[in-house]
KEDO-149156 format. One record per atom (N, C-alpha, C): atom name; x, y, z; residue number from 1. Coordinates in Angstrom, 1 decimal. Example, Ala and Ser with C-alpha at 12.3 -4.5 7.8 and 13.67 -1.06 7.14 Angstrom:
2
N/13.2/-5.7/7.8/1
CA/12.3/-4.5/7.8/1
C/13.2/-3.3/7.8/1
N/12.8/-2.2/7.1/2
CA/13.7/-1.1/7.1/2
C/12.9/0.0/7.9/2
This chain:
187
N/0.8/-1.2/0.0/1
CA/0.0/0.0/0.0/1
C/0.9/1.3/0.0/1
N/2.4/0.9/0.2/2
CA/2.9/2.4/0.9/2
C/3.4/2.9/-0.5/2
N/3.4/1.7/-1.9/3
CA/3.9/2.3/-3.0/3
C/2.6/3.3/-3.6/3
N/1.2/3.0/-3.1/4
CA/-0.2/3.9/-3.7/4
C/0.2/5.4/-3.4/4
N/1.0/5.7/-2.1/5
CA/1.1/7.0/-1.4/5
C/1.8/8.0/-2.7/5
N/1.8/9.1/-2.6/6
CA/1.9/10.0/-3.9/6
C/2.5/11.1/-3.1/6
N/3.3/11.8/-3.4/7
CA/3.7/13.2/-3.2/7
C/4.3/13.3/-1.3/7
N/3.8/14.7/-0.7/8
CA/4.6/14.5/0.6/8
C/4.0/13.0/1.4/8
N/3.0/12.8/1.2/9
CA/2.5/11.5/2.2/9
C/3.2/10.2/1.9/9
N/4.1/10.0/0.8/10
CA/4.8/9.0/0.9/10
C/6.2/8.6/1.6/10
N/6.1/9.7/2.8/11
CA/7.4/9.7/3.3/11
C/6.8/9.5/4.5/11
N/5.3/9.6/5.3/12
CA/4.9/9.2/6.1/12
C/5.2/8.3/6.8/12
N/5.1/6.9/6.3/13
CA/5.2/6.2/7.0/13
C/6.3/5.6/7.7/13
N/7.5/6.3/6.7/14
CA/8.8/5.8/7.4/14
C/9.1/7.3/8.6/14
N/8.3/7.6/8.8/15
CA/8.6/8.7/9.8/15
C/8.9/8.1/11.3/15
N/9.6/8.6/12.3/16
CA/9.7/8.1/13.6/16
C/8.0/8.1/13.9/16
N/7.4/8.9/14.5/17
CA/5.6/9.5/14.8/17
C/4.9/9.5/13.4/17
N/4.3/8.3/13.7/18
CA/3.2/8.3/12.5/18
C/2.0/8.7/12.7/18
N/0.9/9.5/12.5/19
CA/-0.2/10.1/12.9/19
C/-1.0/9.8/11.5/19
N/-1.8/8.3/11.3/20
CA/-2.7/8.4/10.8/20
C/-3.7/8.5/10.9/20
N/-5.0/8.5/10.2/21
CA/-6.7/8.7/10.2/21
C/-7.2/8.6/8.9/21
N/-8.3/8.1/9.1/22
CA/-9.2/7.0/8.6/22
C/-10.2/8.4/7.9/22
N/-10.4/8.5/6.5/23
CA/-11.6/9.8/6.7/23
C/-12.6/8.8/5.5/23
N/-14.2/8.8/5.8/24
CA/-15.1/8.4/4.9/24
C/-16.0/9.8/4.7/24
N/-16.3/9.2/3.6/25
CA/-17.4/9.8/2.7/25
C/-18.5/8.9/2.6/25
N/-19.7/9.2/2.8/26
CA/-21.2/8.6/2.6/26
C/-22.3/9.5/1.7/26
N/-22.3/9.2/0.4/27
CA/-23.4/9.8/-0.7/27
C/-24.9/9.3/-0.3/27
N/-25.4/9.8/0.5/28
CA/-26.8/9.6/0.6/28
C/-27.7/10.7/0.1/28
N/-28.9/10.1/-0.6/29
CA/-29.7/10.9/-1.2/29
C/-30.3/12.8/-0.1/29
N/-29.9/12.4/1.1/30
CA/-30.3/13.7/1.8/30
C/-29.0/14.6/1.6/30
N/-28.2/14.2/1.1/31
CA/-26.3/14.9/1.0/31
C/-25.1/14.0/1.9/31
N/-24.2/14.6/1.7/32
CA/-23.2/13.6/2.0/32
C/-22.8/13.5/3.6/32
N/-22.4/12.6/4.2/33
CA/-22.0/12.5/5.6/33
C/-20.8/12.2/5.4/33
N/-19.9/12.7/6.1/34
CA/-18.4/12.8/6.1/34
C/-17.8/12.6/7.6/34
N/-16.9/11.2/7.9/35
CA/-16.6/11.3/9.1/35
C/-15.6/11.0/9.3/35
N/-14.6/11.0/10.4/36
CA/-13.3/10.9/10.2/36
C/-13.1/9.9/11.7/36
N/-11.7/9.2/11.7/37
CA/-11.6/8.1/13.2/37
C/-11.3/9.5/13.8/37
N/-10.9/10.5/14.1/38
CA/-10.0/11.4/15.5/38
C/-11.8/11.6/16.1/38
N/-11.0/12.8/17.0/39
CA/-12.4/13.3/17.6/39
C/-12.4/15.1/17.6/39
N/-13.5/15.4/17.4/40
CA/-13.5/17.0/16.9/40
C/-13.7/16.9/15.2/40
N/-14.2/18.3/14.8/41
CA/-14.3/18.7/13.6/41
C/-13.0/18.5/13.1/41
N/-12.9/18.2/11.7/42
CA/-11.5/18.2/10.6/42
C/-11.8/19.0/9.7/42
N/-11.0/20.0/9.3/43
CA/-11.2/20.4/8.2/43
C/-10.5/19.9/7.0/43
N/-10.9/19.6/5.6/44
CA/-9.7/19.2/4.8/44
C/-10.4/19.0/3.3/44
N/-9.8/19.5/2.4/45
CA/-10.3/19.6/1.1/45
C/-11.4/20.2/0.9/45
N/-11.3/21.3/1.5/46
CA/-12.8/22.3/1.6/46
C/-13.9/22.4/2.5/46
N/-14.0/20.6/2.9/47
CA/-15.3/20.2/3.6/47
C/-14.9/20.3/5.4/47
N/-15.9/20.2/6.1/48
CA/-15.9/19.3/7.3/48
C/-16.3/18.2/7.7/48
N/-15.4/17.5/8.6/49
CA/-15.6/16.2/8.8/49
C/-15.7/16.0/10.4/49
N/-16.7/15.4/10.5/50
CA/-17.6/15.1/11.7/50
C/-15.8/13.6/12.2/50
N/-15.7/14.0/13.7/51
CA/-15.3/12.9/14.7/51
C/-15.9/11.8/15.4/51
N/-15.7/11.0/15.4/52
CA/-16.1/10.0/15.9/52
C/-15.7/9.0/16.2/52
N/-14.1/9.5/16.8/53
CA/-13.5/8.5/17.6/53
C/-13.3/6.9/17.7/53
N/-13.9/6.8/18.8/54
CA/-13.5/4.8/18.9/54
C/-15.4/5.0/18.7/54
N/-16.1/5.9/18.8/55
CA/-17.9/5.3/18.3/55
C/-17.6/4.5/17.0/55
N/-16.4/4.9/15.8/56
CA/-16.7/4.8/14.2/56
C/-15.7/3.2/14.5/56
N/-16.3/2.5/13.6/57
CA/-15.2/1.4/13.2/57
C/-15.4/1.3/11.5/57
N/-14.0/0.4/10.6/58
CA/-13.9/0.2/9.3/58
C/-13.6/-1.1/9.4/58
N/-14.2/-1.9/8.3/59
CA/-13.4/-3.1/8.2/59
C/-12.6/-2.9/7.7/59
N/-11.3/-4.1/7.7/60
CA/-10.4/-4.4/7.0/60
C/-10.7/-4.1/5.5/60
N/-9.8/-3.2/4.4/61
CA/-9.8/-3.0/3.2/61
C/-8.8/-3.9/2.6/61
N/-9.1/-5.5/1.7/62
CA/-8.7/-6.5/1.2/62
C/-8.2/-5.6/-0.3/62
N/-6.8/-6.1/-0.5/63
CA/-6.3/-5.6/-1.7/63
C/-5.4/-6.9/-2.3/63
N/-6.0/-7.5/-3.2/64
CA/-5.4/-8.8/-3.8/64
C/-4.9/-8.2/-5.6/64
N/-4.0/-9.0/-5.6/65
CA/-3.5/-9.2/-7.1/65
C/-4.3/-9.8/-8.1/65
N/-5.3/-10.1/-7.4/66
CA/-6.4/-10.8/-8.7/66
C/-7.5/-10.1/-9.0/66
N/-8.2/-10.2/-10.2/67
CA/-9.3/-9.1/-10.4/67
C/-10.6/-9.9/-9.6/67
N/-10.3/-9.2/-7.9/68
CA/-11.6/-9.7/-7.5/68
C/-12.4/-8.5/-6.4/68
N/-13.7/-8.7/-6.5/69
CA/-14.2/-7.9/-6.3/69
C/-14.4/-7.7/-4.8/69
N/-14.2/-7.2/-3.9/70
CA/-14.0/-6.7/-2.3/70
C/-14.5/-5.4/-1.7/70
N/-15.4/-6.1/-0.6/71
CA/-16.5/-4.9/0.0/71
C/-15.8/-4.6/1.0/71
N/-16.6/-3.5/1.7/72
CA/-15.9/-3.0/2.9/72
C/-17.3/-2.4/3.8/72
N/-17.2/-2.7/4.9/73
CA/-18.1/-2.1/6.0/73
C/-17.9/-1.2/7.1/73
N/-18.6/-0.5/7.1/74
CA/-18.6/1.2/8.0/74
C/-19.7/1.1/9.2/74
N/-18.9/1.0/10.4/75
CA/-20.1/1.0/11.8/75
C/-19.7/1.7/12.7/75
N/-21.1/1.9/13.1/76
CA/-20.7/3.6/14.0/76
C/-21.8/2.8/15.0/76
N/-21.6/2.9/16.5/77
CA/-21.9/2.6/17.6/77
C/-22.5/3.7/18.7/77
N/-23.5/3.3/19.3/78
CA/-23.8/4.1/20.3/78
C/-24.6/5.5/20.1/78
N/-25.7/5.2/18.8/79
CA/-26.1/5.7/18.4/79
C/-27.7/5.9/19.2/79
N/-28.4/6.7/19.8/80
CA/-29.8/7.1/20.3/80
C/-30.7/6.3/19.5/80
N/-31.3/5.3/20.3/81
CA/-32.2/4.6/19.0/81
C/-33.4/5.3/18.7/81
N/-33.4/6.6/18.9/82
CA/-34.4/7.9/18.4/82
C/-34.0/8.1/17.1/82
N/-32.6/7.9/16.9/83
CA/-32.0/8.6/16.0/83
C/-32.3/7.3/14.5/83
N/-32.7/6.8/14.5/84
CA/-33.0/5.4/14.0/84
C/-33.5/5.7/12.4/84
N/-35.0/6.2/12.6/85
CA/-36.1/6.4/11.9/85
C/-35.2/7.0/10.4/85
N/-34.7/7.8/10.3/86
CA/-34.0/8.7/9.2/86
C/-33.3/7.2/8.6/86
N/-32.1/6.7/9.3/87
CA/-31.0/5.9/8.6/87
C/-32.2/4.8/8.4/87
N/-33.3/4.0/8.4/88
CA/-34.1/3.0/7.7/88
C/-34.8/3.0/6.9/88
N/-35.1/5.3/6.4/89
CA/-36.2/5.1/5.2/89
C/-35.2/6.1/4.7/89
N/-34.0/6.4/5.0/90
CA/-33.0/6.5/3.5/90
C/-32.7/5.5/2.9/90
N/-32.5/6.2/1.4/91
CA/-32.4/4.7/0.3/91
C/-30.9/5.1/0.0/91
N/-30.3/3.8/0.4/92
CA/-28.6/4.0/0.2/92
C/-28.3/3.3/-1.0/92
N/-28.9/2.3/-1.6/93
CA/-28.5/1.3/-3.0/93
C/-28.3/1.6/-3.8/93
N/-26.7/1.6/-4.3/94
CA/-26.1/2.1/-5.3/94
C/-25.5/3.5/-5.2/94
N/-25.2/4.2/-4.2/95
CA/-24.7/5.2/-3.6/95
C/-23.4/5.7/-3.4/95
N/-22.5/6.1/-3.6/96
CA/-20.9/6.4/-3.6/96
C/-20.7/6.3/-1.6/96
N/-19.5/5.2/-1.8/97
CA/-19.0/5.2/-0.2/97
C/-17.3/5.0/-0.5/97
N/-16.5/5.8/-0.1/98
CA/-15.0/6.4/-0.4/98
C/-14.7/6.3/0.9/98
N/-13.3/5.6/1.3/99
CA/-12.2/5.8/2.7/99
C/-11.0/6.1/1.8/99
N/-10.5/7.1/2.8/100
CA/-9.3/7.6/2.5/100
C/-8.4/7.1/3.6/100
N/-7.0/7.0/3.5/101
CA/-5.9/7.3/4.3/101
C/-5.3/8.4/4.7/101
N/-5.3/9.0/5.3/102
CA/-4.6/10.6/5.7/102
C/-3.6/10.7/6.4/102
N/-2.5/11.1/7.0/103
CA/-1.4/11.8/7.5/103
C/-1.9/12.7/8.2/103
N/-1.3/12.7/9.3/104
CA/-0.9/14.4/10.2/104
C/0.3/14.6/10.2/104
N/0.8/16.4/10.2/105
CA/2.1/16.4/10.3/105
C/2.2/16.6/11.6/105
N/3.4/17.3/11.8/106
CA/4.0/17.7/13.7/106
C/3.0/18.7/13.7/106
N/2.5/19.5/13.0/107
CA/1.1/20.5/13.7/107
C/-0.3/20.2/13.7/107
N/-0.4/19.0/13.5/108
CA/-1.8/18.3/13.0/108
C/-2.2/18.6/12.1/108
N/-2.0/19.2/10.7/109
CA/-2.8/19.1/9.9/109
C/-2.4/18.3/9.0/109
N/-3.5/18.1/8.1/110
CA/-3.7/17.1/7.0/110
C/-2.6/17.4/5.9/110
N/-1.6/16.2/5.9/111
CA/-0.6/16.0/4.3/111
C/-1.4/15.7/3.9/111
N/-0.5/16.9/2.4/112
CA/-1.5/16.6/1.1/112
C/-1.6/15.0/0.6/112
N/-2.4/15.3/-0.1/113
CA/-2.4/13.6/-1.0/113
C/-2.8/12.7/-0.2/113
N/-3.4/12.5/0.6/114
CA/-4.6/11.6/1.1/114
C/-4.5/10.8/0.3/114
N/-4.7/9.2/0.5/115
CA/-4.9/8.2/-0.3/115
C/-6.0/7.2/-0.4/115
N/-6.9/7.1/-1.6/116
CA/-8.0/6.7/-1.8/116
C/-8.0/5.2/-1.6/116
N/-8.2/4.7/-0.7/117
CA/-8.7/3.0/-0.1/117
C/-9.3/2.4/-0.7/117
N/-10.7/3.2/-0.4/118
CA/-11.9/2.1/-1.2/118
C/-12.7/3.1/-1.6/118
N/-13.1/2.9/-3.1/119
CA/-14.4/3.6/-4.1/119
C/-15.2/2.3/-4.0/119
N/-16.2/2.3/-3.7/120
CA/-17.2/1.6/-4.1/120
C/-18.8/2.2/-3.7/120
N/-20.0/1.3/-3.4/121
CA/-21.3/1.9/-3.6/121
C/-22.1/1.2/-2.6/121
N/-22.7/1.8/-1.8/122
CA/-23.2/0.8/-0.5/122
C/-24.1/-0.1/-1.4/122
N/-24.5/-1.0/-0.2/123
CA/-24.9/-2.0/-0.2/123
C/-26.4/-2.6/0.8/123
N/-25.9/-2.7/1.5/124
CA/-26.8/-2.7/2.6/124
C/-26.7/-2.0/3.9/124
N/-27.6/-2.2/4.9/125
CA/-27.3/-1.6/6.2/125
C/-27.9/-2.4/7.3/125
N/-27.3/-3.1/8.5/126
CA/-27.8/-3.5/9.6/126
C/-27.4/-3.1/10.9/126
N/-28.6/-3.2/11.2/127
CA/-28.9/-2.4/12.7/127
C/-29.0/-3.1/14.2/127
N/-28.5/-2.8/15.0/128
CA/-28.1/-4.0/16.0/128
C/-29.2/-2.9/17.3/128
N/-30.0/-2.7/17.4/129
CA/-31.2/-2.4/18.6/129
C/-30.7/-2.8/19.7/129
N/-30.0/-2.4/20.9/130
CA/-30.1/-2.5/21.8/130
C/-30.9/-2.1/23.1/130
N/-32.0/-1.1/22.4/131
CA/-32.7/-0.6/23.5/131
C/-32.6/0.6/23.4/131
N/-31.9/1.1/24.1/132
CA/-32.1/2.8/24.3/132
C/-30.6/3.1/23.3/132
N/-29.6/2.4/22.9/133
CA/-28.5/2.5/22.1/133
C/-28.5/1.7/20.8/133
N/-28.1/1.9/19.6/134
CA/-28.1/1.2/18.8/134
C/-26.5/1.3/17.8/134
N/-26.2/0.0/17.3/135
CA/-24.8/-0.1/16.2/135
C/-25.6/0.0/14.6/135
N/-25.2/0.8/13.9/136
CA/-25.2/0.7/12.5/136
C/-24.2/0.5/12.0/136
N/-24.5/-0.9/10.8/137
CA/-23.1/-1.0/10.1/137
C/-23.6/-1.0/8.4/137
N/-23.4/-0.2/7.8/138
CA/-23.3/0.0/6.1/138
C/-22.3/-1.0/5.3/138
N/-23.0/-1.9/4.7/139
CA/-22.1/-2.9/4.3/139
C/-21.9/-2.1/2.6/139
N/-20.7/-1.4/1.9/140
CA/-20.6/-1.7/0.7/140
C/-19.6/-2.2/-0.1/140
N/-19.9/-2.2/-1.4/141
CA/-19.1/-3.1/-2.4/141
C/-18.6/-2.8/-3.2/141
N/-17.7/-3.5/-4.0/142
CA/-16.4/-2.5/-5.0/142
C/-17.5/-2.3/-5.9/142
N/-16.6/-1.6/-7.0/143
CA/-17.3/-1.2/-8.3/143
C/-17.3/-2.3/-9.2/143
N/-16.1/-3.7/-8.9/144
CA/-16.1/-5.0/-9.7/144
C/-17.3/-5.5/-9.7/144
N/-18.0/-5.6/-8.8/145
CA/-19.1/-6.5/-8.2/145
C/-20.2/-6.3/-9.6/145
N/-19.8/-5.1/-10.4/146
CA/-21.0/-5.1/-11.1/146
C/-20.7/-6.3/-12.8/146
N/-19.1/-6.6/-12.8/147
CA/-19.2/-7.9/-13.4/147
C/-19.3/-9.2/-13.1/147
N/-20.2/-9.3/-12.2/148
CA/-20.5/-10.3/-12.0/148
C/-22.4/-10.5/-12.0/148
N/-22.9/-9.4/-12.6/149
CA/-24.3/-8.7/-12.6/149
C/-24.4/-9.6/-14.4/149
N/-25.6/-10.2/-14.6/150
CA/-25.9/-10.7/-16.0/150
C/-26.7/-9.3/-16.4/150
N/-26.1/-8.8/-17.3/151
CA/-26.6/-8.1/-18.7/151
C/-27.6/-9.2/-19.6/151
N/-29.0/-8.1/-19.1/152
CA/-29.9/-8.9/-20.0/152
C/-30.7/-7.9/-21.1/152
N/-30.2/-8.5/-22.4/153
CA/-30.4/-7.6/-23.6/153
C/-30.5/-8.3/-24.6/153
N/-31.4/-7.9/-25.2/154
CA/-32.4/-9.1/-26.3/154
C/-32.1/-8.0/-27.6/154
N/-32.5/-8.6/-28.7/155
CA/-31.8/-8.2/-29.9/155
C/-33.5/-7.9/-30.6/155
N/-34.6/-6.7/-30.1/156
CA/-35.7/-6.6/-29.9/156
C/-35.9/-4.8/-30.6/156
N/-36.5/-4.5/-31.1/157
CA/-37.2/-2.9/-31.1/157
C/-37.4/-2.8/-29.7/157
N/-37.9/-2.9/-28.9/158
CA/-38.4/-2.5/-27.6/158
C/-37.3/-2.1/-26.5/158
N/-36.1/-3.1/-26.8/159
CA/-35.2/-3.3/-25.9/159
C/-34.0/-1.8/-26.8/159
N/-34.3/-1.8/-28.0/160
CA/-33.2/-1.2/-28.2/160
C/-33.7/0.6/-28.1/160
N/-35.3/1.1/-28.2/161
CA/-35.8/1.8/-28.3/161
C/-35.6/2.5/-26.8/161
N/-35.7/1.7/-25.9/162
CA/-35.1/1.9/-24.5/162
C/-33.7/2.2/-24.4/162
N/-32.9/2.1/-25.1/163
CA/-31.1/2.3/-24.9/163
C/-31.3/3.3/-25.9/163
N/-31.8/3.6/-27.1/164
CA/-31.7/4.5/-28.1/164
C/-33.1/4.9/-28.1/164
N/-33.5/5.9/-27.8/165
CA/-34.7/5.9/-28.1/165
C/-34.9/7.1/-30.0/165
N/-35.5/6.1/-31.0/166
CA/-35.4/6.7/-32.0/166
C/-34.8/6.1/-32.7/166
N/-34.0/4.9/-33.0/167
CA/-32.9/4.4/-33.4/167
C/-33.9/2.9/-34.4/167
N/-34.2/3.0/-35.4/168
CA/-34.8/1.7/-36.2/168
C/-33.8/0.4/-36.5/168
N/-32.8/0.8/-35.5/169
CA/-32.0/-0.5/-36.2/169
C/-32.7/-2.1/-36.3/169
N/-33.8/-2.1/-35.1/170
CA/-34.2/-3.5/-35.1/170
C/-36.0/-3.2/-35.3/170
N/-36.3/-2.4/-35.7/171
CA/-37.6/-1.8/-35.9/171
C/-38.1/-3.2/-37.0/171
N/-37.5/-4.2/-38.0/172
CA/-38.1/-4.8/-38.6/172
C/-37.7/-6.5/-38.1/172
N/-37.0/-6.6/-37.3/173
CA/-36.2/-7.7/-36.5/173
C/-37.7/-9.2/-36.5/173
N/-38.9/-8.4/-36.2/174
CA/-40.3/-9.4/-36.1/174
C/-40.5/-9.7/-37.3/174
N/-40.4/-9.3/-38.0/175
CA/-41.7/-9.2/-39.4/175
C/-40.3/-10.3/-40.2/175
N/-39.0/-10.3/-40.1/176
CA/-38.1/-11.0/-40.7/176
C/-37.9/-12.4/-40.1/176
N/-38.9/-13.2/-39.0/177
CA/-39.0/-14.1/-38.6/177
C/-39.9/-15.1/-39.4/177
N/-40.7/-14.7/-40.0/178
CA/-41.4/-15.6/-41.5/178
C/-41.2/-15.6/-42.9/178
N/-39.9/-14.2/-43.1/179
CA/-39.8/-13.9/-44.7/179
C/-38.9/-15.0/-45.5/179
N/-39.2/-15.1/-46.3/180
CA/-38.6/-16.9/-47.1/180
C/-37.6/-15.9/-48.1/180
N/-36.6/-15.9/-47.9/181
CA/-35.1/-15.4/-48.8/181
C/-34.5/-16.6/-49.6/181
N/-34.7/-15.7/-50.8/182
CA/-34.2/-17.2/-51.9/182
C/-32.6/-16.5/-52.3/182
N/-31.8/-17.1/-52.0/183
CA/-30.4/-16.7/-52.8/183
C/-30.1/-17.3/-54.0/183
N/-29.6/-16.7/-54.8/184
CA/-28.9/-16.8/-55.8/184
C/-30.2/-17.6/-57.1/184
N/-31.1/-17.3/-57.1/185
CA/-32.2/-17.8/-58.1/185
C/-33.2/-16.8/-58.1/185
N/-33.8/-16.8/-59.3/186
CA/-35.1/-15.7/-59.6/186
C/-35.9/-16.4/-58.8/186
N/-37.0/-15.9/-58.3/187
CA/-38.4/-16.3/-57.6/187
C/-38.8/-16.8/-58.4/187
């Protein structure tokens, strides 16, 4: 991973004091949620990023040599189960979910060049109800995942009218299912 690092952040890690953090992005249809592992507001690439300490956890981000497709999950704990209602009738499927890697230097702030972990698109969400406290964890998935999705596409006017709308390339595709083609002889 330390060859992905780009510009000052690739000196990071061989530093004596390493000061990393974890920063996500969540594209939800109400706008984006942005949270970071420290605690306190972050500022960094224009935005602010909400803290959340040891409440946030990430799973492990799997990085194989093979073209295979690898999700990752985002859980935040100790959440008001008031606060519930909103995260079960937002629609998260198919939604941008990004973790970064980030650096601090000796004055805390953010080296440039942050390194991008995981792009992919949630997935699901489960909710662990404890009562008066609750855990949410957002399960999402790479962007591979979608070759492994069957493309279903018929060779139809209908089907192609929907991808082009306007386009007669198969406008006679029916009517050519009974026509008797004589080659090479007069009728």
């Amino acid at each position: 991973m330390a060859d992905r690092l780009t510009g000052a952040a690739a000196a990071e890690p061989y530093k004596s004091v390493v000061r990393p953090a974890l920063l996500v992005e969540l594209q939800f249809a109400s706008g984006p949620v942005r949270a970071w592992s420290g605690v306190g507001p972050l500022t960094w690439n224009g935005v602010t990023w909400a803290g959340v300490g040891l409440l946030g956890r990430v799973s492990t981000v799997e990085e194989t040599l093979e073209l295979k497709a690898a999700g990752a999950s985002f859980q935040l704990s100790g959440i008001p189960s008031d606060l519930l209602t909103p995260v079960i009738s937002e629609p998260i499927q198919s939604r941008a979910a990004l973790l970064w890697l980030a650096f601090f230097d000796d004055d805390w702030a953010v080296v440039p060049d942050p390194v991008l972990l995981f792009r992919g698109r949630m997935d699901t969400v489960e909710i662990a109800d404890g009562g008066s406290i609750a855990t949410i964890t957002l399960f999402a998935e790479s962007r591979l995942r979608d070759l492994e999705r069957a493309r279903v596409r018929r060779y139809t006017d209908a089907d192609q009218q929907a991808e082009v709308p306007g386009d007669l390339g198969f406008a006679f595709v029916a009517s050519l299912q009974e026509v008797n083609i004589l080659w090479g002889r007069a009728p």
